[in-house]
N, C-alpha and C positions, 0 to 999 in steps of 0.2 A: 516566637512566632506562633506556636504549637498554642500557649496560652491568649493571643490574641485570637488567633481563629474560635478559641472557647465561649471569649468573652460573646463572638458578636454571633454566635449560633445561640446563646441565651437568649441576646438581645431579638435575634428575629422570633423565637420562639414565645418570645413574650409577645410581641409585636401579632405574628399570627395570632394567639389564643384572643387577643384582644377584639381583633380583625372580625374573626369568627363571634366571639362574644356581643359586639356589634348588630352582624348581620343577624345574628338570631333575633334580636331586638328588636328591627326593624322589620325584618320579614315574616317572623312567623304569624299564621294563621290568627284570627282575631275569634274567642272562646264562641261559640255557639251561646243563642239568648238561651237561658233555662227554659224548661217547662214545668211549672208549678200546678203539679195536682189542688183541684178543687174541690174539696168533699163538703157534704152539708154540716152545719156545725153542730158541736155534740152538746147534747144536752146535759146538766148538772151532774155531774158524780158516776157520769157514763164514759169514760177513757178507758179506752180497749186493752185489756191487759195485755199485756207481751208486744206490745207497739216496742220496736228495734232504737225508737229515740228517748225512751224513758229511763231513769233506770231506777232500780230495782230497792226497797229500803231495806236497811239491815234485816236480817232472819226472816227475809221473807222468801216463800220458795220462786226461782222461774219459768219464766214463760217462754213459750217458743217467740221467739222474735218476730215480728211481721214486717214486711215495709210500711214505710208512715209517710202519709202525705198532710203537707200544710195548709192545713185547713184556715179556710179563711168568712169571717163573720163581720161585725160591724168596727168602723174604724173612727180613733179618737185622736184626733190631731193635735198637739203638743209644739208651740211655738217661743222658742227663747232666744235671748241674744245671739247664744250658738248653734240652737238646733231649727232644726223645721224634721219633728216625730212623727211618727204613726207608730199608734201602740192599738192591735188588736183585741176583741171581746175575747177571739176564741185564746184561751191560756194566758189573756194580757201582756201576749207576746211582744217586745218592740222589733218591728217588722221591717222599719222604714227609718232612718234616718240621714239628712242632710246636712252636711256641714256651712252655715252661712259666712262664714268667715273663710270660706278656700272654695274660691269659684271654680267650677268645671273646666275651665279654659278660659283662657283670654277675650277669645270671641262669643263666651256665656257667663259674663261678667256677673249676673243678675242669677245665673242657676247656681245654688250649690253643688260641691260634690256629694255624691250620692255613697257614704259609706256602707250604711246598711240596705236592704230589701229583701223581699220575697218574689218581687217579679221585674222581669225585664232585664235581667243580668242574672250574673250567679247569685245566688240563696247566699246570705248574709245574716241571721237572726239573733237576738238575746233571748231566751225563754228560763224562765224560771217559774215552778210548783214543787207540792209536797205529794211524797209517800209515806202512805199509811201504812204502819205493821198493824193495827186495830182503830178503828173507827172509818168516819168517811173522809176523803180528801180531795184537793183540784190539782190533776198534775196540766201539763200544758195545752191540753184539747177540753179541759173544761172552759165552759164560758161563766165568762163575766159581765157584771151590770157598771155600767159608771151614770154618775148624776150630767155630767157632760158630754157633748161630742167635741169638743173646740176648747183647746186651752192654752192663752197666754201669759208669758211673762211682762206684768205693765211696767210702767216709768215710777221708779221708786222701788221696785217690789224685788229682792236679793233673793227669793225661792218659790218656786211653782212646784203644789202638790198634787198630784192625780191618783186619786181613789179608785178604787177597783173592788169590786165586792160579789162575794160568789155565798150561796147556800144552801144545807142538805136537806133535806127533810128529818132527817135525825136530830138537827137542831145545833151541828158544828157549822159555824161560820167563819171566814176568811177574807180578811181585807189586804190586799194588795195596795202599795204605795211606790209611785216611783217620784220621789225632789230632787228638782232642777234645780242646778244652781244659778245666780250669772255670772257670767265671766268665767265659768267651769266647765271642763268634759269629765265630771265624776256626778255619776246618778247615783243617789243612794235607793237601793231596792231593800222592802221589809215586808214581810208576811207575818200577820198576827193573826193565829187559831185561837178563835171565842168558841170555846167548847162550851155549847148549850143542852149536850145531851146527858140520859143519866149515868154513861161511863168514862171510863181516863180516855181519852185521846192520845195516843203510839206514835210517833213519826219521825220523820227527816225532811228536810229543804233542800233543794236544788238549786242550782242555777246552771247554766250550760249557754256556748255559745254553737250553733248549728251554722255550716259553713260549707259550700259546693266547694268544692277540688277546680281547680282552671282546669277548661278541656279546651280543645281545637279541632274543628272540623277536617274532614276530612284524615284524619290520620295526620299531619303534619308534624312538625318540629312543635311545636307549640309553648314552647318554653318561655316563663319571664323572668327579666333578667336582674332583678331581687327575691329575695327569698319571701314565698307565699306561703303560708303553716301557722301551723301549732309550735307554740314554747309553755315550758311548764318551766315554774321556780319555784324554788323547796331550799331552804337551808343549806342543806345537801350540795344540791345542784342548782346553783344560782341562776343557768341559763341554761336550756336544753331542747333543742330541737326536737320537733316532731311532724316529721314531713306526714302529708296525708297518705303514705305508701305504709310509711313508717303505723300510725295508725291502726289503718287495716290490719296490718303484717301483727304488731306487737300492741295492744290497747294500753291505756294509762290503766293503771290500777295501782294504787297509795295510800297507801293514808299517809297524812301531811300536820305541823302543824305550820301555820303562817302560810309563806307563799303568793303565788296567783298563777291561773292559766291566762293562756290568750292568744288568739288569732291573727296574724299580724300580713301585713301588706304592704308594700311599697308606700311609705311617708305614714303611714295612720294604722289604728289597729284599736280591737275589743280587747278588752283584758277583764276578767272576774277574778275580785279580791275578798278577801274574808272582811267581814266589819272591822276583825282585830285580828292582829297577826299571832295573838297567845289561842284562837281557836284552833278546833284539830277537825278536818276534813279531809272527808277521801276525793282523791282528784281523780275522774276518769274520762276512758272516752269510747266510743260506742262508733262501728260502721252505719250508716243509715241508706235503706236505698234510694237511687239517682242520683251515685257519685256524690253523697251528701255525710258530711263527717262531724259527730258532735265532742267536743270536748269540755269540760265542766268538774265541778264539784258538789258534794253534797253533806250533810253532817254526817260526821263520823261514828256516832251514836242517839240512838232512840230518845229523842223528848219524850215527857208524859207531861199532858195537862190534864187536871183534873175537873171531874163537872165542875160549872160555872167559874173556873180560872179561865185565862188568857196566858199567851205566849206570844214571844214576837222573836222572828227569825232575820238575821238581816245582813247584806251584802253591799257592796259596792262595784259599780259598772263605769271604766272607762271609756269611753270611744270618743276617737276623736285624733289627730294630729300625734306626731310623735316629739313632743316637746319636751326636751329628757327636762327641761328643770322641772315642769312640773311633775311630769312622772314619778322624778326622783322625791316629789313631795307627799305621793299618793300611796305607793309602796314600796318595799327595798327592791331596789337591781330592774325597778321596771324601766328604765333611763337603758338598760340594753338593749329592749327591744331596737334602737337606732345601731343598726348591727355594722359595725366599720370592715368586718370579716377578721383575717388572720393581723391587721397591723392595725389594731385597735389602738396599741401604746403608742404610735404614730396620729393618728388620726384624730384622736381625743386631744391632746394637746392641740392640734392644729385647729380643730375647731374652737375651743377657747380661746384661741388668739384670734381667729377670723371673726366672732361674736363679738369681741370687746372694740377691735377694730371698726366693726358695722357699727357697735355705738358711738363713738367717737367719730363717722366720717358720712352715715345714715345712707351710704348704697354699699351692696355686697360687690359689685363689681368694682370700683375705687377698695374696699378692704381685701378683694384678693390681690391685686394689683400691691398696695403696701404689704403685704402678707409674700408676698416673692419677691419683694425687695429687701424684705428683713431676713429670709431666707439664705438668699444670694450672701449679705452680709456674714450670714452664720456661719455660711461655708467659704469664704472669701480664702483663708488661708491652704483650706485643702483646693478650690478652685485655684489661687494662684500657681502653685508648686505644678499642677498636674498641668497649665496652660505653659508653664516654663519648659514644661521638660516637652511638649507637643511642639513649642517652638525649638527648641535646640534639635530635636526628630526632624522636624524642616531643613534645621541650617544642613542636616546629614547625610538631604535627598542625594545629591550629587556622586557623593561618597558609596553611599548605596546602590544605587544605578549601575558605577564601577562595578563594585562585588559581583552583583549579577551578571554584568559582563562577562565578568572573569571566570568564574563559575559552570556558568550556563544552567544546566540543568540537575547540577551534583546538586541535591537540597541540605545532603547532610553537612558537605564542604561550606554552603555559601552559610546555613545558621552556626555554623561556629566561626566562620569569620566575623559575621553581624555582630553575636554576641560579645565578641573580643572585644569590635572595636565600640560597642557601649557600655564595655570595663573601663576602656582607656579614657574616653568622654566622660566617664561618671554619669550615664543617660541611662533613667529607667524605662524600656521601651514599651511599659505599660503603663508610666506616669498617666497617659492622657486619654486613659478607658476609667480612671479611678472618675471624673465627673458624672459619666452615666452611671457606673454602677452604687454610687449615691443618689444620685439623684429618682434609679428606678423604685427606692419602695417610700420615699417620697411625694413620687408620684401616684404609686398605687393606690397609697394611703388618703390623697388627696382624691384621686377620683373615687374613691366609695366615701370617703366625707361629703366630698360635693352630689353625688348620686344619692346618699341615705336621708342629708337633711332637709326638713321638711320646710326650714328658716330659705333657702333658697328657691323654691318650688313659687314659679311665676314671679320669682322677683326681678324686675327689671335692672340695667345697667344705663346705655345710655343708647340713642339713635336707633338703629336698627336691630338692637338685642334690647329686647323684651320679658326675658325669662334667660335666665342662668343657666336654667336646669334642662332643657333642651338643646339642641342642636342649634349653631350657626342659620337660618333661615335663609341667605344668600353666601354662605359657605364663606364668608370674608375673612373671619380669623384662620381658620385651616389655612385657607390658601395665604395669607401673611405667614403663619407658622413653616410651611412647608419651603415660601421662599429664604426666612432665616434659617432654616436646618442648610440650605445648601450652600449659603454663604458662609455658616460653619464649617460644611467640609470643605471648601475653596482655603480657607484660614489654615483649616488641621492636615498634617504633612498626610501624603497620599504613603499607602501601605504599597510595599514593591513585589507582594504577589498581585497578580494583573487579576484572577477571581476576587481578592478580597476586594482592590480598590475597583471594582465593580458591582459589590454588594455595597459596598459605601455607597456610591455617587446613589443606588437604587432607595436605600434608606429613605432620603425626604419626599420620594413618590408616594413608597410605601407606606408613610407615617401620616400624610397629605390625605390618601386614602382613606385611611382608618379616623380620620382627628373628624372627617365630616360630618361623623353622627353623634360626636364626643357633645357632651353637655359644654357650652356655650362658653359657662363659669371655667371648665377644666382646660380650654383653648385658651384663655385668657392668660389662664397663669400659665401653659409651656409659651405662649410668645412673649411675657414679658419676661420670663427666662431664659430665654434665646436671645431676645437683643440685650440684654443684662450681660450675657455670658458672652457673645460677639463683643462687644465692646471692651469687656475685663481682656479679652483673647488677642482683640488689636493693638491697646496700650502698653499688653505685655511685650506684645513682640515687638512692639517699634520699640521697647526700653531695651529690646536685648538686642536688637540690630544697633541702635544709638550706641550702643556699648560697644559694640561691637568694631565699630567704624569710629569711636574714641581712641579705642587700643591701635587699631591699624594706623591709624593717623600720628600717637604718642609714639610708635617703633619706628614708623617713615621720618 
């Protein structure tokens, strides 16, 4: 008994943390709009040393750090199958973009979601330039010239180039390049130094993704409820958090070879990849002021180009959805940013069956549904056994009743009478806790699958669910769920301390509660697991009362 009280003080304590996890969700404070300092744009080869968002090239001495604000100049709009860009003069920073393939909301069919920006939300940016150990160079507050303002991808056309050209009076020049693909979230970024002066050219390339921290007005809870940060991957350390606390407190400082950093957010994320993963770069990351955090890398060692040579520096930028195949195609281990948490080894599988499933039936909500029925299957034998012995705890209420009778209030007398007599029945009286305590990291594992990917996000099912990945909107599925949890415990033999079998009956309140704000998809699959499991639980026990009233009948 001492062991069942265990199980179901787990089981509420999962239940609470969920509860809570929930309401923070739902309730907390919505981040304050940023404020985007405006400063006039700098002119050529004039970036302010010791600015706190640059950093630094090899052997060169530093500066005192400043705060840096994001300056903003003329703007060159960038149009592809996937994006709708804004890529600024000042440092040809990409400032702005929109994903056109993942609408804002259901009800802004027609807006993208807005992954990156500089204003109107938190600070979001890609910026990339070079540091000179000798000659001149443009870090990200120099400005650039482009031949356009307006640039799209047309019908036939597999990549869009946008030029960008900066120059010194000393006669080094710098063309910036960023190619679009179609049908890609991988920009390729190059920097070519045309040293027209009469000495070598010294330097390194940058690239860095600059990114606001979530805040919340007024001091609140302000929490969200996926993980918002920096990850760095290194050979090393294939996957590695780096919250923005974390940051401030401890900075990146690496050198690397391969890898990539990246900024990551609920369903979509920047990631900066080396061109080739046999380069060696230093990966770092810098505080910036207005709660603004950059992380990035740079070469690891001093190029020289010589008068009238050229050089070309160059990177790859992802943004965009978190679609591990592609990821997985772009660079190693970037397919983890889709973060399943602690039952990864659970959830990964699960999603491979859920994807193959969608292909073969073409709605997620019919392949969750088949996806818990193949489940059910999986565990059919450990479900049977544990619904056996839940009935034979039934046929024993009676019996038990007596004991406490008898008993009264001796606890130690009545659990060694109970125990005896489920030696002499051969009844294991925690058969019928083994289906939750399978079924709980199952479950967990399924809601951070269904919560992390991005394949679900606004996908419809059918009627009134519209999105998976959301809530119930008229709370339908909860409250079906909550009515089969209670006709389960109607079914499962009532426990004969009067506390416990009143933490039961409270159970489908409390799980009704908590299921309202649950993603749509994840209601789906506990109610077709409920009446999957009600149904295995009925058959069984009329097989064992039919039995039952066989033998009675064969003696009579």
């Amino acid at each position: 008994m001492e062991n069942q009280r265990l199980v179901l003080v787990i089981a509420l304590a999962f239940t609470a943390f969920l509860i809570w996890q929930q309401w923070i969700t739902e309730h907390a404070p919505k981040p304050a709009p940023a404020a985007v300092a405006t400063t006039a744009p700098a002119t050529p080869g004039s970036a302010e040393a010791g600015r706190s968002d640059v950093p630094l090239a090899p052997g060169t001495p530093a500066a005192t750090a400043q705060n840096s604000a994001l300056a903003r100049g003329a703007r060159i709009k960038v149009t592809t199958d996937v994006y709708e860009a804004e890529i600024d003069s000042v440092g040809g920073d990409l400032r702005r973009i929109g994903l056109r393939r993942y609408p804002e909301s259901l009800e802004q069919r027609e807006q993208p979601f807005v992954l990156m920006r500089d204003a109107g939300g938190e600070v979001f940016v890609a910026q990339s330039g070079l540091r000179a150990a000798k000659g001149a160079a443009p870090d990200h507050y120099a400005v650039y010239t482009a031949e356009r303002s307006d640039y799209a991808l047309t019908e036939g056309q597999d990549s869009l180039v946008v030029r960008l050209d900066w120059t010194d009076a000393s006669g080094v020049k710098v063309v910036k390049t960023y190619t679009f693909h179609r049908g890609s979230y991988v920009i390729d970024v190059a920097e070519t130094v045309e040293n027209g002066s009469a000495e070598d050219w010294q330097g390194v390339a940058y690239w860095q993704l600059q990114r606001e921290a979530p805040t919340s007005s007024g001091g609140g809870i302000g929490q969200t409820y996926t993980y918002t940060g920096g990850i760095v991957s290194t050979p090393e350390k294939t996957y590695e958090k780096h919250s923005f606390d974390d940051l401030k407190k401890t900075p990146v400082n690496e050198t690397v070879t391969g890898g990539w950093v990246a900024m990551i957010q609920h369903y979509f994320l920047g990631a900066l990849i080396p061109a080739s993963q046999s380069e060696r770069n230093v990966f770092y990351s810098l505080a910036v002021g207005g709660n603004r955090y950059v992380l990035g890398m740079s070469g690891a060692q001093l190029a020289s180009v010589a008068p009238g040579a050229s050089s070309t520096f160059q990177s790859k930028l992802y943004v965009g959805p978190k679609i591990q195949d592609r990821m997985a195609e772009v660079a190693p281990h970037l397919e983890l940013t889709v973060d399943y948490g602690k039952l990864t080894i659970l959830a990964e599988p699960l999603f491979w069956a859920l994807k193959h499933l969608h292909a073969l039936l073409g709605n997620w909500g019919w392949a969750i549904i088949v996806l818990t029925l193949l489940l059910k299957a999986a565990f059919y034998k450990l479900s049977e056994t544990s619904y056996r012995s839940m009935a034979n705890m039934r046929k024993l209420g009676p019996k038990l009743q007596s004991l406490k009778e008898r008993y009264g209030d001796d606890k130690q007398k009545l659990n060694q009478a109970m125990m005896e007599m489920y030696r002499k029945e051969k009844i294991n009286p925690l058969g019928g806790c083994l289906p939750i305590l399978v079924q709980i990291p199952v479950f967990i594992a399924l809601y951070w699958m269904l919560l992390e990917s991005v394949e679900l996000r606004q996908a419809p099912f059918m009627g009134w669910i519209q999105d998976l990945s959301v809530k119930d909107p008229y709370y339908v599925l909860p409250l079906i769920m909550g009515v089969s949890m209670f006709v389960q415990q109607k079914l499962s033999p009532a426990p004969p301390d009067p506390v416990q079998a009143k933490v039961m009956m409270a159970m489908p309140v409390v799980f009704t509660f908590m299921f309202l704000w649950f993603p749509s998809g994840l209601v789906l699959y506990w109610v077709v697991n409920n009446c999957v499991s009600i149904l295995q639980q009925w058959v069984i026990t009329k097989r064992i009362e039919a039995g039952e009233d066989k033998a009675a009948a064969t003696s009579g």
